[in-house]
C-alpha angles and dihedrals in degrees: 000000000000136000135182129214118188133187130194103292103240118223093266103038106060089198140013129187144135121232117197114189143168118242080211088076100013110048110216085238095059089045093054090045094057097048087058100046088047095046097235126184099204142121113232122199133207125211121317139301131329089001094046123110128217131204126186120204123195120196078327089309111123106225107174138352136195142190128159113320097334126075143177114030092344100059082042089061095049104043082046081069089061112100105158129056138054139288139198119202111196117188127215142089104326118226117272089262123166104259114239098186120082102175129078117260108256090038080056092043092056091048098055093048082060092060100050085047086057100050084046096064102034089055089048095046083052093056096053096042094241 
């Protein structure tokens, strides 16, 4: 399920909305990949509060993320691992936040794919006992 929610664009934000959507239906990943093809400046979250994650995209470059305790590639990996829940993406002019991602997107992407493929085999070599 998505919905979108727009406001009269200002004269400095050429658009601003607000996108809620399911992971469910959306993967994080897919989400991610998108902002940086389409060249979004936008801040996703994830969830609510304390266990909420935030992502900051600049001109579909991402620039920092939280959630929890942990922030920049790390946080990335782990939120990657979320694959239930619901986002909003609002788009506008992010905060003036300190970046804590130094990699391009898709060189952090892919990182974090080899990660998953990681857990992934760790958890199925447990499972077997190798």
């Amino acid at each position: 399920m998505l919905t979108a929610q727009s406001k009269t664009p200002s004269t400095h934000e050429p658009w601003d909305s607000c996108l809620v959507g399911d992971l469910g239906t959306w993967p994080l990943g897919e989400l991610l990949l998108w902002l940086h093809q389409t060249q979004r400046t936008a801040m996703v979250r994830l969830g609510n509060g304390l266990r909420g994650g935030v992502l900051f995209f600049k001109h579909g470059c991402l620039v920092r993320c939280e959630w929890g305790q942990l922030g920049g590639e790390e946080a990335l990996i782990g939120l990657m691992g979320v694959t239930q829940g619901t986002f909003q993406l609002i788009q506008r002019d992010i905060p003036d936040a300190r970046p804590n991602i130094g990699r391009s997107t898709p060189e952090v992407l892919f990182q974090c794919a080899v990660a998953a493929d990681e857990r992934a085999r760790g958890t199925r070599a447990a499972s077997t006992g190798n």
